[in-house]
PDB file of N, CA, C and O in Angstrom:
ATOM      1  N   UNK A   1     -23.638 -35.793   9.519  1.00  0.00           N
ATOM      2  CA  UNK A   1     -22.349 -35.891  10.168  1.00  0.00           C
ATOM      3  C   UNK A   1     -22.584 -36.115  11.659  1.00  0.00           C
ATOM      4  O   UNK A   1     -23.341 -35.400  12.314  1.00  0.00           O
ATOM      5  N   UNK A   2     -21.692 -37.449  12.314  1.00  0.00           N
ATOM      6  CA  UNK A   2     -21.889 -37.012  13.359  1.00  0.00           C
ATOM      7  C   UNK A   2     -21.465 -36.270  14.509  1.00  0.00           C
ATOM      8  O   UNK A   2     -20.259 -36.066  14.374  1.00  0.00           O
ATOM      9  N   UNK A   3     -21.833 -35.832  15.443  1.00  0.00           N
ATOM     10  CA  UNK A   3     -21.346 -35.090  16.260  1.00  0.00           C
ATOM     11  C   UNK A   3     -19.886 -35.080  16.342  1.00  0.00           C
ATOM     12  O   UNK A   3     -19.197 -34.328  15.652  1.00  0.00           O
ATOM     13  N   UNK A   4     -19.542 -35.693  16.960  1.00  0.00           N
ATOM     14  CA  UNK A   4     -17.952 -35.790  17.420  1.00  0.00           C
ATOM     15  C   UNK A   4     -16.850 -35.621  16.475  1.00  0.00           C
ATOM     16  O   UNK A   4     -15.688 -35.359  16.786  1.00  0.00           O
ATOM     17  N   UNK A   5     -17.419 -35.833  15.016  1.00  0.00           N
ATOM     18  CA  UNK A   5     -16.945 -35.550  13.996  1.00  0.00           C
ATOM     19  C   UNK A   5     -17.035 -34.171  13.347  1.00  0.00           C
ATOM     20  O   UNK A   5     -16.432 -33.836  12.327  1.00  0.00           O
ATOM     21  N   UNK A   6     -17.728 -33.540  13.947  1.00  0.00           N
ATOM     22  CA  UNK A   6     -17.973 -32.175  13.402  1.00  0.00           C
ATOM     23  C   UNK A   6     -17.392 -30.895  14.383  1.00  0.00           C
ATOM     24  O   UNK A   6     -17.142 -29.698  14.240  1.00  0.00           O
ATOM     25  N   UNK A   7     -17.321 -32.259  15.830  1.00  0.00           N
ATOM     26  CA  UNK A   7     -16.319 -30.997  16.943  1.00  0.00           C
ATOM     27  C   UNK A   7     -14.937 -31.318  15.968  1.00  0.00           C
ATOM     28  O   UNK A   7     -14.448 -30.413  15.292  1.00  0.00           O
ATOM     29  N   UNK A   8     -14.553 -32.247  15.971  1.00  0.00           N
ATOM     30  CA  UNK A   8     -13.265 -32.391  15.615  1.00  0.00           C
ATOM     31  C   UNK A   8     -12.780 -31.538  14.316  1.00  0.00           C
ATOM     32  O   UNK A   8     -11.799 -30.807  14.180  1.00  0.00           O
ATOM     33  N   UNK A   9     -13.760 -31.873  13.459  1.00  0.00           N
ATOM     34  CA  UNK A   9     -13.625 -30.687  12.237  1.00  0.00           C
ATOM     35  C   UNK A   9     -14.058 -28.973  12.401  1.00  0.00           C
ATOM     36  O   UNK A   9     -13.821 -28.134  11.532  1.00  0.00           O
ATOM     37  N   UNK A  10     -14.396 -28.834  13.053  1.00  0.00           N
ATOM     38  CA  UNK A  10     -14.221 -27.181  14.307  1.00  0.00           C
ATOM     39  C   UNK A  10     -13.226 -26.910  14.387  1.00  0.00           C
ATOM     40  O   UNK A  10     -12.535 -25.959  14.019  1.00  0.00           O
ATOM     41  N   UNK A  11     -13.042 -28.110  15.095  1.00  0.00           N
ATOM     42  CA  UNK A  11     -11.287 -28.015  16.269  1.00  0.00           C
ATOM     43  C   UNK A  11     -10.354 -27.421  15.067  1.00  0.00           C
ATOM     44  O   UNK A  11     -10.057 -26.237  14.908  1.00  0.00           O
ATOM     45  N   UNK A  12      -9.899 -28.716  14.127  1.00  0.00           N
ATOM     46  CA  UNK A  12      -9.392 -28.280  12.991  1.00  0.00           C
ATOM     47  C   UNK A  12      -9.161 -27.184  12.586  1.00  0.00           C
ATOM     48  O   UNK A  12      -8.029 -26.703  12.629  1.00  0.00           O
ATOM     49  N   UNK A  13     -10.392 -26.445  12.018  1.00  0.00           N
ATOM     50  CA  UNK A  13     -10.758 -25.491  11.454  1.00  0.00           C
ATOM     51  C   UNK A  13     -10.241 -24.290  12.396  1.00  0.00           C
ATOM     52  O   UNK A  13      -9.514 -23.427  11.904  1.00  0.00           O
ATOM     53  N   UNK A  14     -10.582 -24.245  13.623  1.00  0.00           N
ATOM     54  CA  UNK A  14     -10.203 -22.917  14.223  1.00  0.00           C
ATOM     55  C   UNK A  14      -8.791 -23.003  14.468  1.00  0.00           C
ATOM     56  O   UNK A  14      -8.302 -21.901  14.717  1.00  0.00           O
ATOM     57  N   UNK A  15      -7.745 -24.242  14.481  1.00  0.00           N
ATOM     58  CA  UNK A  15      -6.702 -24.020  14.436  1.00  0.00           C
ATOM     59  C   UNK A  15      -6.076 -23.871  13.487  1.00  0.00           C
ATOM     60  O   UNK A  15      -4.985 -23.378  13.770  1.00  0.00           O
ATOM     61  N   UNK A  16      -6.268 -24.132  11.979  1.00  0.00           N
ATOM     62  CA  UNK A  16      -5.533 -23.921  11.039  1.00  0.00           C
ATOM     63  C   UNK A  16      -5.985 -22.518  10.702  1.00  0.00           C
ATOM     64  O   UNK A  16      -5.104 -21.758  10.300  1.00  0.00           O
ATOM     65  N   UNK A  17      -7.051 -22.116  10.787  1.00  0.00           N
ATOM     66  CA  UNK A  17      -7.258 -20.474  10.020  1.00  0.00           C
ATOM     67  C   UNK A  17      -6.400 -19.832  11.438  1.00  0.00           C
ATOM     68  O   UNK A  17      -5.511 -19.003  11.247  1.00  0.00           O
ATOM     69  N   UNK A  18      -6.729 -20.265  12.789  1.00  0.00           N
ATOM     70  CA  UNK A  18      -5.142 -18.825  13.612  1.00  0.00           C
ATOM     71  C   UNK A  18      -3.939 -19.558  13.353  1.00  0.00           C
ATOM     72  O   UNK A  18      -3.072 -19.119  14.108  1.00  0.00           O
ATOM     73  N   UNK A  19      -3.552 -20.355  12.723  1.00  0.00           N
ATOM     74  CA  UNK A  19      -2.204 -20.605  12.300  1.00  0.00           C
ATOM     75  C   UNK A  19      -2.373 -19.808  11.160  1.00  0.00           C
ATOM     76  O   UNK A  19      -1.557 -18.887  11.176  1.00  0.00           O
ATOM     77  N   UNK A  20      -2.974 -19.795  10.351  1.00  0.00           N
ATOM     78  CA  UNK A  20      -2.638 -18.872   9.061  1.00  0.00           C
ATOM     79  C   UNK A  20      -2.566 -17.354   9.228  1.00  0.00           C
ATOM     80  O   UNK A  20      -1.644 -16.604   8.906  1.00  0.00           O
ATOM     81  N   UNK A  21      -3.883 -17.028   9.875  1.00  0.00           N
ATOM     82  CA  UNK A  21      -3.608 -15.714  10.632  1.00  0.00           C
ATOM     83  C   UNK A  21      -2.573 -15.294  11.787  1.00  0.00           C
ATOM     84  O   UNK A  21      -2.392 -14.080  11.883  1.00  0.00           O
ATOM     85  N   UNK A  22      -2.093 -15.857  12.395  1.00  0.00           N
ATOM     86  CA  UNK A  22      -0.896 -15.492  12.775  1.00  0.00           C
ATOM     87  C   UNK A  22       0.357 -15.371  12.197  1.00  0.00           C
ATOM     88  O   UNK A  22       1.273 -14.705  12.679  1.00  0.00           O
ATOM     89  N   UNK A  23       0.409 -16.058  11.091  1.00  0.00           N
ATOM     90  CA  UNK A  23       1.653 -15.899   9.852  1.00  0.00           C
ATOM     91  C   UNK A  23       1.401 -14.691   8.727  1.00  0.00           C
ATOM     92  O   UNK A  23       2.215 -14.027   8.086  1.00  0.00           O
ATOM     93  N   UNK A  24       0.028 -14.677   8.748  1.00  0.00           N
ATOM     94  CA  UNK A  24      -0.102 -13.050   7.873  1.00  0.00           C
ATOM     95  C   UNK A  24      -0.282 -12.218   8.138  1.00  0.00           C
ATOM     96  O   UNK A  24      -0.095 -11.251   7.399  1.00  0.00           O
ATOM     97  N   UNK A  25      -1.015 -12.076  10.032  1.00  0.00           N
ATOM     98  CA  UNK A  25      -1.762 -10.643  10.661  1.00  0.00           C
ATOM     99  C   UNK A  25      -0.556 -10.588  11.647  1.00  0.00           C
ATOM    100  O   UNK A  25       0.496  -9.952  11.583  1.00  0.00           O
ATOM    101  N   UNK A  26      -1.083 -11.531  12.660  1.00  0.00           N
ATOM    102  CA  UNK A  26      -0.553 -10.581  13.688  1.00  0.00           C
ATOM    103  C   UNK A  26      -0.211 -12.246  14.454  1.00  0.00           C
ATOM    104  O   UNK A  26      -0.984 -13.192  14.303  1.00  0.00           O
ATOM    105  N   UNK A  27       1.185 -12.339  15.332  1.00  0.00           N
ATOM    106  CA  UNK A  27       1.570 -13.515  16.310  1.00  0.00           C
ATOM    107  C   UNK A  27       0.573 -13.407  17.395  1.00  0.00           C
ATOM    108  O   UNK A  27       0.839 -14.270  18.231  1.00  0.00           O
ATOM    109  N   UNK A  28      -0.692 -12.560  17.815  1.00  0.00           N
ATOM    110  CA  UNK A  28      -1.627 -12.840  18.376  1.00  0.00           C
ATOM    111  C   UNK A  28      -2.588 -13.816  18.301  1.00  0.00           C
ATOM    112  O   UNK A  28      -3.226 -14.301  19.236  1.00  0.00           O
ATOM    113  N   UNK A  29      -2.652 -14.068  17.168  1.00  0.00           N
ATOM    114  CA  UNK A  29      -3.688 -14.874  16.791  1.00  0.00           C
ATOM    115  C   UNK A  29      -3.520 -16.290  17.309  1.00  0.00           C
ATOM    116  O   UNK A  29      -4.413 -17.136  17.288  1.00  0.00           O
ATOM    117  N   UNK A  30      -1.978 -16.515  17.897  1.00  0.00           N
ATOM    118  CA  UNK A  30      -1.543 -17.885  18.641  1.00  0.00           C
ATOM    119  C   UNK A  30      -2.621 -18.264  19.869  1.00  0.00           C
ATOM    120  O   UNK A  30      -2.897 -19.382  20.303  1.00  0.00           O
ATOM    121  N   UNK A  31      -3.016 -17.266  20.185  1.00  0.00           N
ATOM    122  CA  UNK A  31      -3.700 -17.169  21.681  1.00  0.00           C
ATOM    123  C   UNK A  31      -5.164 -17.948  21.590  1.00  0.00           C
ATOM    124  O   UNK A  31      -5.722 -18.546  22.511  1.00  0.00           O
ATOM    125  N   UNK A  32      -5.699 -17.753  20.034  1.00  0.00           N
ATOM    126  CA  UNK A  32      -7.088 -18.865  19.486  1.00  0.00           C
ATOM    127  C   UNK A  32      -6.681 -20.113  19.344  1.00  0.00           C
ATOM    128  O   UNK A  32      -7.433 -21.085  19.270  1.00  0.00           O
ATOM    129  N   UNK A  33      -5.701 -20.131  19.308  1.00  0.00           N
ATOM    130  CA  UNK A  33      -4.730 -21.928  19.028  1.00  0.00           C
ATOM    131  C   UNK A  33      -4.740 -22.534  20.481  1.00  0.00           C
ATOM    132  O   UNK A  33      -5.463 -23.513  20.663  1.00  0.00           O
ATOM    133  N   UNK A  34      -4.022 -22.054  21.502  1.00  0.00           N
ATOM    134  CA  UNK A  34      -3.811 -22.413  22.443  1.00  0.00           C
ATOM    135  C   UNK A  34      -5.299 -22.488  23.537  1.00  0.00           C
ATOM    136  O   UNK A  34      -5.513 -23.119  24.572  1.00  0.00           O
ATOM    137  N   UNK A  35      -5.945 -21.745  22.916  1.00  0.00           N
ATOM    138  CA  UNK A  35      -7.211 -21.497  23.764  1.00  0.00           C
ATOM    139  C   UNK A  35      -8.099 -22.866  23.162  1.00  0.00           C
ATOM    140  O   UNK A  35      -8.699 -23.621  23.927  1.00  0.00           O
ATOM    141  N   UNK A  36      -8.079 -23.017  21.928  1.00  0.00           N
ATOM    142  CA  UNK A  36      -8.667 -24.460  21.394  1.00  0.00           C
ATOM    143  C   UNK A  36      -8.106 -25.674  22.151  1.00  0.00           C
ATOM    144  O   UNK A  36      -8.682 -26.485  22.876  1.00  0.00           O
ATOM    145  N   UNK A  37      -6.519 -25.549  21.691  1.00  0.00           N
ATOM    146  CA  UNK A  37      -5.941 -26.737  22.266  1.00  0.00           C
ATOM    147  C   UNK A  37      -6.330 -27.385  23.698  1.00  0.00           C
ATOM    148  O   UNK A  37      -6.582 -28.580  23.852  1.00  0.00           O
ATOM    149  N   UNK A  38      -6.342 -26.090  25.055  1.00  0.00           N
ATOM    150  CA  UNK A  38      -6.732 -25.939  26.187  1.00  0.00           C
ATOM    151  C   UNK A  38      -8.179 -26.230  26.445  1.00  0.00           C
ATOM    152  O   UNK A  38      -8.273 -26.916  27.462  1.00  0.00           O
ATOM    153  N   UNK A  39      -9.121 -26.015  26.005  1.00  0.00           N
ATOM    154  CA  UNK A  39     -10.332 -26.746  25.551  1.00  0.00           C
ATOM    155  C   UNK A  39     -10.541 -28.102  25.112  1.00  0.00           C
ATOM    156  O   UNK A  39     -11.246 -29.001  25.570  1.00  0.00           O
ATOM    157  N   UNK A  40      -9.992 -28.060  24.406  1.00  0.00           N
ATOM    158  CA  UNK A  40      -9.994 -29.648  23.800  1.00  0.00           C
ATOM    159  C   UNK A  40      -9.022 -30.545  24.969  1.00  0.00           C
ATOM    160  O   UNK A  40      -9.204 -31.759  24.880  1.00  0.00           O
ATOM    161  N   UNK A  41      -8.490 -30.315  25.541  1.00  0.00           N
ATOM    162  CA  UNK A  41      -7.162 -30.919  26.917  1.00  0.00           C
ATOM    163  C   UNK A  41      -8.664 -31.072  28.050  1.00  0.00           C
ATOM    164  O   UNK A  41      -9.023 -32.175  28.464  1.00  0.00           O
ATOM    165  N   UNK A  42      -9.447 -29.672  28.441  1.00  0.00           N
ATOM    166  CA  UNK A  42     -10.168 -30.240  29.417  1.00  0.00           C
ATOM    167  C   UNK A  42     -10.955 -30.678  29.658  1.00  0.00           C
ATOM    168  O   UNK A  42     -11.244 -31.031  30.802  1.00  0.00           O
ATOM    169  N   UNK A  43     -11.954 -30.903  28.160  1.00  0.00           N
ATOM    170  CA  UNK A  43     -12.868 -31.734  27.922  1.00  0.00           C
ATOM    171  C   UNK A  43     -12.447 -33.241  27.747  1.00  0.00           C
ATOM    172  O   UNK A  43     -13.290 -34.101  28.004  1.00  0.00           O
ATOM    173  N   UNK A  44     -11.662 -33.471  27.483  1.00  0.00           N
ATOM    174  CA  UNK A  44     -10.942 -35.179  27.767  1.00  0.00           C
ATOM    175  C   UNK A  44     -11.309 -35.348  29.017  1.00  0.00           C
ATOM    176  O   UNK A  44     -11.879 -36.340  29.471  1.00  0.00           O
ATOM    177  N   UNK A  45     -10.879 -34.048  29.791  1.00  0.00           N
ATOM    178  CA  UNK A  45     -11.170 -34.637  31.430  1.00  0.00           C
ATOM    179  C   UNK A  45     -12.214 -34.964  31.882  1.00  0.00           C
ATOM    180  O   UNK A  45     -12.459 -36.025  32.457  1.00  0.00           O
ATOM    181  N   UNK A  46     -13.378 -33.541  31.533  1.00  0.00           N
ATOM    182  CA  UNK A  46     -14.328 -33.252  32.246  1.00  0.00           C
ATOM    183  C   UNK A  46     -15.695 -33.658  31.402  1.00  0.00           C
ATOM    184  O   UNK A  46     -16.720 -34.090  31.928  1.00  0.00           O
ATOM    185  N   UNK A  47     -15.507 -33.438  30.032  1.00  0.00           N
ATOM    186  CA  UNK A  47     -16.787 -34.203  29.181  1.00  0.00           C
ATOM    187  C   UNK A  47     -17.692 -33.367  28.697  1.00  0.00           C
ATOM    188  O   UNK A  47     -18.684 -33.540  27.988  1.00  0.00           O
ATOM    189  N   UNK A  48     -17.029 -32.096  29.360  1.00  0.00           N
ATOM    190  CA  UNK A  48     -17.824 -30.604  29.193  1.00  0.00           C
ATOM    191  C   UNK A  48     -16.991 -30.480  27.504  1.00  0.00           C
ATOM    192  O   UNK A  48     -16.167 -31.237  26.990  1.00  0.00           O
ATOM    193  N   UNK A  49     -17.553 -29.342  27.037  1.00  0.00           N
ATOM    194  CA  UNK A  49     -17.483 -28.923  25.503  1.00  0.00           C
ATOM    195  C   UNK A  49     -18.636 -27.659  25.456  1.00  0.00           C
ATOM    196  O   UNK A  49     -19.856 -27.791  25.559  1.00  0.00           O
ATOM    197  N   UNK A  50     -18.142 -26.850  25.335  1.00  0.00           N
ATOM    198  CA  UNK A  50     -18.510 -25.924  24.594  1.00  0.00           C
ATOM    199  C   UNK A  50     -19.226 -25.710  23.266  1.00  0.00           C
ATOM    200  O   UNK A  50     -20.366 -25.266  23.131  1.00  0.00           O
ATOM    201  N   UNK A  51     -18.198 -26.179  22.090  1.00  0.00           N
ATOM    202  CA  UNK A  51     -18.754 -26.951  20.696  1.00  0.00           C
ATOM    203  C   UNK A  51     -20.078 -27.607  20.324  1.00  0.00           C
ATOM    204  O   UNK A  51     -20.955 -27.598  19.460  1.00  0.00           O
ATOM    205  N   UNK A  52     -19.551 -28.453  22.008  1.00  0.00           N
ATOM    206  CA  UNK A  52     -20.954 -29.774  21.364  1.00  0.00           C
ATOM    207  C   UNK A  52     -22.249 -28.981  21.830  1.00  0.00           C
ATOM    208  O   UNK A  52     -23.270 -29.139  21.160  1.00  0.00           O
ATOM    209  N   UNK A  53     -22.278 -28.145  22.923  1.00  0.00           N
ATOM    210  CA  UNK A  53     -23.235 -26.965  23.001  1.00  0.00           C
ATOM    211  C   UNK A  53     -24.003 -26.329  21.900  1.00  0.00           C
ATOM    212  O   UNK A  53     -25.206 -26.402  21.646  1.00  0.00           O
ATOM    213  N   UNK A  54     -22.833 -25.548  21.170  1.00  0.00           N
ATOM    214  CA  UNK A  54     -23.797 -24.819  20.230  1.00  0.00           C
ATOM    215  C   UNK A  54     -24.307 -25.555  19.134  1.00  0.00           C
ATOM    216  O   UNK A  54     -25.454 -25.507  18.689  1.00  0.00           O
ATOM    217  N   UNK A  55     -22.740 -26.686  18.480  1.00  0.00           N
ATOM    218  CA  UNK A  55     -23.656 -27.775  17.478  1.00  0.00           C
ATOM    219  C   UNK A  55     -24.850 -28.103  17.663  1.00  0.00           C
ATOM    220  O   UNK A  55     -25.791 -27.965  16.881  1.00  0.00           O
ATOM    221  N   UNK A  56     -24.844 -28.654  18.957  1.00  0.00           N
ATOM    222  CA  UNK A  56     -26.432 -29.473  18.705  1.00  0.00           C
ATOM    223  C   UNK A  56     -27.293 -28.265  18.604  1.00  0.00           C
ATOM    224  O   UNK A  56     -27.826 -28.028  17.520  1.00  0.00           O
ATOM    225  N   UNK A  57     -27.511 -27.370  19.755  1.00  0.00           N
ATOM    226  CA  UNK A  57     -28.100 -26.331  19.021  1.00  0.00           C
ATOM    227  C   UNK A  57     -28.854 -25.805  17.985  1.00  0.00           C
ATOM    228  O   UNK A  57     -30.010 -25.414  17.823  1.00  0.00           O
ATOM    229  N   UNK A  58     -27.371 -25.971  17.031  1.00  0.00           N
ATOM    230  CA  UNK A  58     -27.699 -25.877  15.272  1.00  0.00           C
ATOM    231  C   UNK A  58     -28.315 -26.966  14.564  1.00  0.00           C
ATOM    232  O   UNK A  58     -28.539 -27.039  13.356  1.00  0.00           O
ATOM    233  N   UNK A  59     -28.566 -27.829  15.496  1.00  0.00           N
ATOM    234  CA  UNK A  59     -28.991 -29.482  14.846  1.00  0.00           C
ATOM    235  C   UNK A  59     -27.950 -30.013  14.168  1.00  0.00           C
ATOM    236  O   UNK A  59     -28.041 -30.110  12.944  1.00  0.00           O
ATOM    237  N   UNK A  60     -27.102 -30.327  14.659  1.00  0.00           N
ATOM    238  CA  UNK A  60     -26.105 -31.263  13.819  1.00  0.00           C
ATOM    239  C   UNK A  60     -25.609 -32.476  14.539  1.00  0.00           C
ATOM    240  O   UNK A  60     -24.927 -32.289  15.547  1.00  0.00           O
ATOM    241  N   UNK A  61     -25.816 -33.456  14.224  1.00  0.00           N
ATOM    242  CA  UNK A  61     -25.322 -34.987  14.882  1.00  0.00           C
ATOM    243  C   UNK A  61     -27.083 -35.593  15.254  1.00  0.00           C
ATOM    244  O   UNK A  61     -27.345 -36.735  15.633  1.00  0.00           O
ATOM    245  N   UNK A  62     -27.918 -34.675  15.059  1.00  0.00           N
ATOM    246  CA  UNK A  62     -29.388 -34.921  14.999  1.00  0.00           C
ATOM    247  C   UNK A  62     -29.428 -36.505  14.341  1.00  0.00           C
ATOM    248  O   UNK A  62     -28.630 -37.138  13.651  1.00  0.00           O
ATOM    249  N   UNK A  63     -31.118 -36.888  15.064  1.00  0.00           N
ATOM    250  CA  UNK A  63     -31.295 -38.193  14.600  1.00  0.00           C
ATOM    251  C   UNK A  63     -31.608 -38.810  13.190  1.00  0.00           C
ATOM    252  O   UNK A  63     -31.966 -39.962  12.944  1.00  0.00           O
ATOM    253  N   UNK A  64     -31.330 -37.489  12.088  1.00  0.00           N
ATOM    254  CA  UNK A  64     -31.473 -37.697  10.501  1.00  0.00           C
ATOM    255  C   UNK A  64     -30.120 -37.927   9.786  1.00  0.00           C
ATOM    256  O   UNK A  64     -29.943 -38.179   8.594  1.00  0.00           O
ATOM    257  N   UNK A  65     -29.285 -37.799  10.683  1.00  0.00           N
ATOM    258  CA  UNK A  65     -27.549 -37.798  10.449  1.00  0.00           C
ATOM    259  C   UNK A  65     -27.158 -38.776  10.646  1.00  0.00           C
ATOM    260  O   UNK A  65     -25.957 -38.942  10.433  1.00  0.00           O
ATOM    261  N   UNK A  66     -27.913 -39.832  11.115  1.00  0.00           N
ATOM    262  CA  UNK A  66     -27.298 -41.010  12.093  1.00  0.00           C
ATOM    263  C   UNK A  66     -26.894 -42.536  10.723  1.00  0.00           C
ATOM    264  O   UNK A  66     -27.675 -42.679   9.782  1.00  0.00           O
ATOM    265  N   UNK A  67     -26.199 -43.061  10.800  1.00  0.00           N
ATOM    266  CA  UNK A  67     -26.287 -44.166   9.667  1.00  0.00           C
ATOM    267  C   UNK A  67     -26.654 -45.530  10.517  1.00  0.00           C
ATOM    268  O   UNK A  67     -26.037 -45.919  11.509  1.00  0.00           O
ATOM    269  N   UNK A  68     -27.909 -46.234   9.850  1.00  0.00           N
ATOM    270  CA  UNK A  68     -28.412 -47.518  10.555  1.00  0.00           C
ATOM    271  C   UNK A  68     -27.102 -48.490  10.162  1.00  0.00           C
ATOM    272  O   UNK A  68     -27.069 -49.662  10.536  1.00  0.00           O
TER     273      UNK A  68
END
């Protein structure tokens, strides 16, 4: 998978599980939504990411992922 595709499926991911958790726990859980969203808003700007930090990290978007 590549990178940018796997922030995006993150992104996803951490917003639909605090949308769900905020409809079954607690209206706190809005605050992981907005904190994604706000992340994802200032990396458009700045190019910074957090995500793409720890992904690669984990090796993912690595040069065995890549399609010729």
């Amino acid at each position: 998978m590549k990178l940018e595709n796997a922030i995006r499926a993150l992104a996803g991911t951490m917003i639909l599980t605090s949308l769900a958790l905020a409809h079954y726990v607690s209206p706190n859980w809005l605050w992981l939504t907005a904190f994604v969203g706000a992340n994802l808003f200032q990396s458009a700007f700045t190019g910074f990411c957090p995500a793409e930090t720890i992904l690669k990290k984990l090796g993912v978007g690595g040069s065995c992922c890549t399609k010729s």
